[in-house]
C-alpha positions in Angstrom: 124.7 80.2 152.3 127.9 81.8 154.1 127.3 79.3 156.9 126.9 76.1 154.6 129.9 76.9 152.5 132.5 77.4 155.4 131.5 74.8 157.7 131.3 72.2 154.4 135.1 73.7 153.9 136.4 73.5 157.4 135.1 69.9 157.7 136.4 69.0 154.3 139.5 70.4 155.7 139.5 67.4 158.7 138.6 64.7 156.1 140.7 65.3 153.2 144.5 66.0 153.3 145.7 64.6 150.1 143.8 66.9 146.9 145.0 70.1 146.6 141.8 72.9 147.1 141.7 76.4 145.6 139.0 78.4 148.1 137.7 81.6 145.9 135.8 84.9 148.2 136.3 88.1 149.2 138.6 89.6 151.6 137.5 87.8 155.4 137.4 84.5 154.4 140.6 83.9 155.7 139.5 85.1 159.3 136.8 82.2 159.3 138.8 79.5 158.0 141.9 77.6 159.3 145.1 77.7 157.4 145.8 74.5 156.2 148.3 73.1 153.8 146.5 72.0 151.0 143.9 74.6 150.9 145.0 77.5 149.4 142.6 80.8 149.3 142.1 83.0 146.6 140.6 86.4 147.8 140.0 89.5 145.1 137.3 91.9 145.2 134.9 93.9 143.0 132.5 96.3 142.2 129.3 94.0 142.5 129.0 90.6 142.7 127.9 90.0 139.2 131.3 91.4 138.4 133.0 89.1 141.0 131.4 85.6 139.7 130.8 86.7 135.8 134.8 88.7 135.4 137.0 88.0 138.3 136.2 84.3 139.0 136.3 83.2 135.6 140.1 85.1 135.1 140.8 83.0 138.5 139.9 80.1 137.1 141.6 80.5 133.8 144.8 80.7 136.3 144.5 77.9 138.4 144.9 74.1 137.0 141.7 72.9 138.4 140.0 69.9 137.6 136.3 70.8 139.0 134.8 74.0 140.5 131.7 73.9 142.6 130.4 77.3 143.2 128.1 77.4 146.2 126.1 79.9 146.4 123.2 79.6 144.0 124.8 80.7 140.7 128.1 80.3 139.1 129.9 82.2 135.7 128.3 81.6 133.0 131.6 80.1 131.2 133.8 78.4 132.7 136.8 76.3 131.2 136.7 73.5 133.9 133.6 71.0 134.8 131.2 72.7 137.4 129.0 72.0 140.4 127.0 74.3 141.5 125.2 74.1 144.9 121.4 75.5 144.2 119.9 76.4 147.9 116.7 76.7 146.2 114.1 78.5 143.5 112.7 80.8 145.1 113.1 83.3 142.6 111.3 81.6 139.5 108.6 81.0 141.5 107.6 84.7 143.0 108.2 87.9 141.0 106.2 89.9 143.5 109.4 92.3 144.1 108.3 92.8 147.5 111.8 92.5 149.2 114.2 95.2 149.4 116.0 96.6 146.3 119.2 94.3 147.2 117.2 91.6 146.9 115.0 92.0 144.2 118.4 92.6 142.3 119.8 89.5 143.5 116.4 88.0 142.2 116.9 89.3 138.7 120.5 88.1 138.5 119.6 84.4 140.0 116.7 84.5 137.5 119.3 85.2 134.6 122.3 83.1 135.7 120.3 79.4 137.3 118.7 78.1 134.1 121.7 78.5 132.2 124.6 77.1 134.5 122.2 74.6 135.8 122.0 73.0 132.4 125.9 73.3 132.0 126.7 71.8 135.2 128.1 68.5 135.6 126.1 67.9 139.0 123.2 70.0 141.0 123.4 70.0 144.8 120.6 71.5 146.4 119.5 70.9 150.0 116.6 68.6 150.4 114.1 66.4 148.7 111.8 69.0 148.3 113.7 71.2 146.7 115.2 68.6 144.6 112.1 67.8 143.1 111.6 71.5 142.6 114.9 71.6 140.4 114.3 68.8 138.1 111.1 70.3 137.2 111.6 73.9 137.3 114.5 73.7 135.1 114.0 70.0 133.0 116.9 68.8 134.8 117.6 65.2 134.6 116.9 63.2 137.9 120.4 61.8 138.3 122.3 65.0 138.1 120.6 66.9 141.1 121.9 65.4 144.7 120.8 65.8 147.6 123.5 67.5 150.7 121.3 68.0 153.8 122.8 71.0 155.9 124.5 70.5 159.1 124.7 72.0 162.4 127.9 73.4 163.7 129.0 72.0 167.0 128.3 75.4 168.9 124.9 75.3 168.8 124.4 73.0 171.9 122.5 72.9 175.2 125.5 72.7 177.4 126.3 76.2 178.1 126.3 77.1 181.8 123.7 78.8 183.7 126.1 81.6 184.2 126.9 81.5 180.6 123.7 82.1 179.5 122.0 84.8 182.4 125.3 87.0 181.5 123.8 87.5 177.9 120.1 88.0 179.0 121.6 90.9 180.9 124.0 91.8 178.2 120.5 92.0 175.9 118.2 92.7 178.4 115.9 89.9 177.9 113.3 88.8 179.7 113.3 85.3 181.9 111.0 83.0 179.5 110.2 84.9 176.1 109.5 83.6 172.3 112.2 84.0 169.8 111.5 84.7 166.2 114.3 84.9 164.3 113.6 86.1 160.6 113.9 89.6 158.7 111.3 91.9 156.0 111.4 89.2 153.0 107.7 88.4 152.7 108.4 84.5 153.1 109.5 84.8 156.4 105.9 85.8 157.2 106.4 88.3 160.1 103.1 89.8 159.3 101.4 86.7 160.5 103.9 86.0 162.9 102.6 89.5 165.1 99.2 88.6 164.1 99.5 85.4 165.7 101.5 86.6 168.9 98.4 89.3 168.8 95.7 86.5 169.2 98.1 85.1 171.6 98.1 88.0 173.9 94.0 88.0 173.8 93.4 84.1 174.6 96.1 83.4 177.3 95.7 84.8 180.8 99.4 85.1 181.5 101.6 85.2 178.4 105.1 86.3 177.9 107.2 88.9 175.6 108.2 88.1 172.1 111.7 88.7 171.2 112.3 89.6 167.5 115.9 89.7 166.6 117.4 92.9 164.0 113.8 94.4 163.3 112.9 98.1 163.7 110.6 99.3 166.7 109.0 101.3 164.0 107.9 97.9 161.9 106.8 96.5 164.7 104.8 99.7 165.4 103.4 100.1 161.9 101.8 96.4 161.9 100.3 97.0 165.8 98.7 100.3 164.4 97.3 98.6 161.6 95.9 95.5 163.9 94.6 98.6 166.3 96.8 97.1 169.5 99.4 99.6 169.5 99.7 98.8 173.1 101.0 95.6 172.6 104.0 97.2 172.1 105.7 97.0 175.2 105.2 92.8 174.7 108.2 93.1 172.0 111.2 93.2 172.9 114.1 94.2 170.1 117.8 93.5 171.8 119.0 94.8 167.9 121.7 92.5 166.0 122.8 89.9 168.0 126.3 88.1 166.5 126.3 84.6 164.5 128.9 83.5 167.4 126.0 84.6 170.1 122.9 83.1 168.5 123.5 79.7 170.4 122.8 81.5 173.7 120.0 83.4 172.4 118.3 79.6 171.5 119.0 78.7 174.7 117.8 81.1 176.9 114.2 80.8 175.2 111.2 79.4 175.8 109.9 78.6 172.4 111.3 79.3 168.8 109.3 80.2 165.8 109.7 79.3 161.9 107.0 79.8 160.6 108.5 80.7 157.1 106.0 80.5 153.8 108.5 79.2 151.8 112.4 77.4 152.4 114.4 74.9 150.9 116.1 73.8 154.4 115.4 75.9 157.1 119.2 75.3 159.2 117.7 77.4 162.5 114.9 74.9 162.8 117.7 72.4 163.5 119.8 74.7 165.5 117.3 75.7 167.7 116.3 71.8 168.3 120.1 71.5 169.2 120.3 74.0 171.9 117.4 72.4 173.2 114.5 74.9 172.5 111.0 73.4 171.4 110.2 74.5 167.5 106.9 75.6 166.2 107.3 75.5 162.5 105.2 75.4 159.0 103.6 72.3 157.5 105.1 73.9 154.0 108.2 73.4 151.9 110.9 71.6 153.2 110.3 72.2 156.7 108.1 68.8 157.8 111.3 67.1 156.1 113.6 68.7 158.3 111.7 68.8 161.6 110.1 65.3 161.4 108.4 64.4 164.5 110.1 66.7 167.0 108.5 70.2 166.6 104.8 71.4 166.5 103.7 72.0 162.4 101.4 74.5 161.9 99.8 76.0 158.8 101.8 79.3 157.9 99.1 81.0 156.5 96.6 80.7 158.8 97.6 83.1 162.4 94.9 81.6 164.5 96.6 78.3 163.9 100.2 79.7 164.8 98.7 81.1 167.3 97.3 77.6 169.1 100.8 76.5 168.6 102.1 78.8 170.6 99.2 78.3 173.2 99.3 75.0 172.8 103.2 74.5 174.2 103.5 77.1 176.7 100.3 75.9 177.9 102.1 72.6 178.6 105.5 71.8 180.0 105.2 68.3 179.2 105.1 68.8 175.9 107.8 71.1 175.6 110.0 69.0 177.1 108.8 66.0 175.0 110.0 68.1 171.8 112.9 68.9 173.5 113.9 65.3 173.7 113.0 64.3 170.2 114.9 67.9 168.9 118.1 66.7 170.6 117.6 63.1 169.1 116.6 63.9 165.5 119.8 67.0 165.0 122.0 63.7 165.3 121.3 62.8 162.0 122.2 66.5 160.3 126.1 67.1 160.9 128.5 68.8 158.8 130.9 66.1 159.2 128.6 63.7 157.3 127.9 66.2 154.6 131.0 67.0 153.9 131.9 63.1 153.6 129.4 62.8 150.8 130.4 65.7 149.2 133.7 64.6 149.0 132.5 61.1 147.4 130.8 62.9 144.9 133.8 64.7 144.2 135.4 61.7 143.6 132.3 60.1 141.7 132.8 62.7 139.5 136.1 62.3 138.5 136.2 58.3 138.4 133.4 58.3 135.7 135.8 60.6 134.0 133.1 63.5 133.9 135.8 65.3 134.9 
């Protein structure tokens, strides 16, 4: 959410020099984002982040003569004295109340579960980032059709396949990574389905006569360990390879010194890396769930996230055949022309401007 908000403001930044914007966050915000004249930022901090929304932004606002605030990041303050848009990224959390994630986020879960229902019904507009999650919206929360829009994320212009040879050898040695490897970039939450995601690497190992390591980016040997114990291949081990937290700013080389990337999430209203991979020029295997058919279209390999063996012949299927990789290579480079921030940010601002010529606002 970090990622769509600042790119949608540094773009929005290029577009619009004439209305005057008041950018609320924490302390750092100014390190990301250019200092322009008309964009002024507001930083204050706080004890949690419920106090930070619910006290100090809604004092801020009371402040500041604004004539709209769009809060971006799921939720918003529950009273506000100025027309709102509020950015929804998705549901999730009045779907599943499994409280399988970690403490943070099962408290995050609570709060969204508290705060969505009730701002999304105050709102003067709901963004959210794709059809499918659209259609969740309006029925989840009996939202009229023609308030929720749709803003399809962008990619951000680093995430290319032009980085040098050099360029991109210097970080496998800086990470130690191997020469052709699979990438899976995703954390503990249950819907990014690492569980399956071993299991199918696993079945992998056990069909293919030559295979090659898997690369799991800011997990825990120990994890790792735990499932291979519990699937009785402990010495599968040394075919994971954990290079520990790699930076934002050094993901694009990580894409593109892969061989394949996985998604095979359970559950997302977007899924941005699918697209970022695609634009570095790394064939996707991904889910046939959620939103992620919509975002990938034609140019990855859709699988069924719940079933391993099937992620498992997806993986086969494409390192089994260069042809194919390189055939959704082609169509991952064509279809990421369609997804930039630049053209988001141009609709948001017309629906900024919607807004306040129907005198909503």
């Amino acid at each position: 959410m970090d990622v769509v908000a600042i790119e949608l403001i540094k773009n929005l930044q290029e577009i619009d020099k004439v209305n005057q914007y008041t950018i609320f966050g924490r302390s750092g915000i100014n390190d990301v984002l250019p200092n322009v004249s008309n964009y002024h930022i507001n930083t204050f901090s706080a004890l949690t982040y419920a106090d930070w929304e619910q006290i100090g932004l809604t004092r801020k606002i009371k402040s500041e003569k604004l004539d709209l605030l769009h809060c971006t990041a799921n939720t918003a303050p529950l009273s506000v004295s100025v027309p709102l848009v509020v950015t929804i990224h998705d549901i999730i959390y009045l779907e599943q109340v499994d409280f399988k994630g970690t403490t943070y986020q099962n408290l995050g879960n609570l709060y969204r579960r508290f705060i969505v229902p009730r701002i999304a019904k105050n709102a003067k507009l709901v963004l959210t980032v794709s059809e499918f999650e659209k259609e969740n919206i309006i029925q989840k929360l009996h939202l009229p059709a023609d308030k929720v829009k749709v803003l399809y994320n962008g990619v951000a212009p680093q995430f290319n396949n032009q980085y040098t040879g050099d360029a991109v050898e210097e970080f496998r040695r800086k990470y130690k990574l191997p020469s052709d490897f699979i990438m899976f970039l995703g954390n503990t939450a249950p819907k990014k389905n690492t569980l399956n995601v071993i299991k199918a690497y696993v079945q992998y190992c056990f069909e293919s006569k030559e295979t090659i390591p898997m690369v799991l980016l800011d997990y825990k040997k120990e994890y790792v360990m735990k499932i291979l114990s519990e699937l009785q291949q402990p010495g599968l081990l040394s075919q994971f390879v954990f290079p520990g937290y790699v930076p934002y700013s050094e993901i694009p080389l990580m894409y593109n010194a892969a061989t394949l990337f996985l998604y095979p999430s359970l559950r997302e209203s977007f899924g941005l890396p699918i697209l970022e991979a695609m634009a570095c020029g790394v064939p996707v295997v991904t889910s046939n769930t959620s939103s992620m058919p919509e975002v990938a279209g034609d140019a990855a390999e859709i699988i069924d996230p719940f079933n391993y063996k099937d992620l498992a012949s997806g993986i086969s299927k494409l390192l089994a055949n260069q042809y194919l990789r390189n055939e959704y290579r082609k169509r991952g480079l064509e279809r990421v022309k369609g997804f930039t921030w630049r053209k988001s940010a141009e609709q948001l601002l017309h629906l900024y401007e919607d807004l306040r010529s129907s005198n909503s606002i």
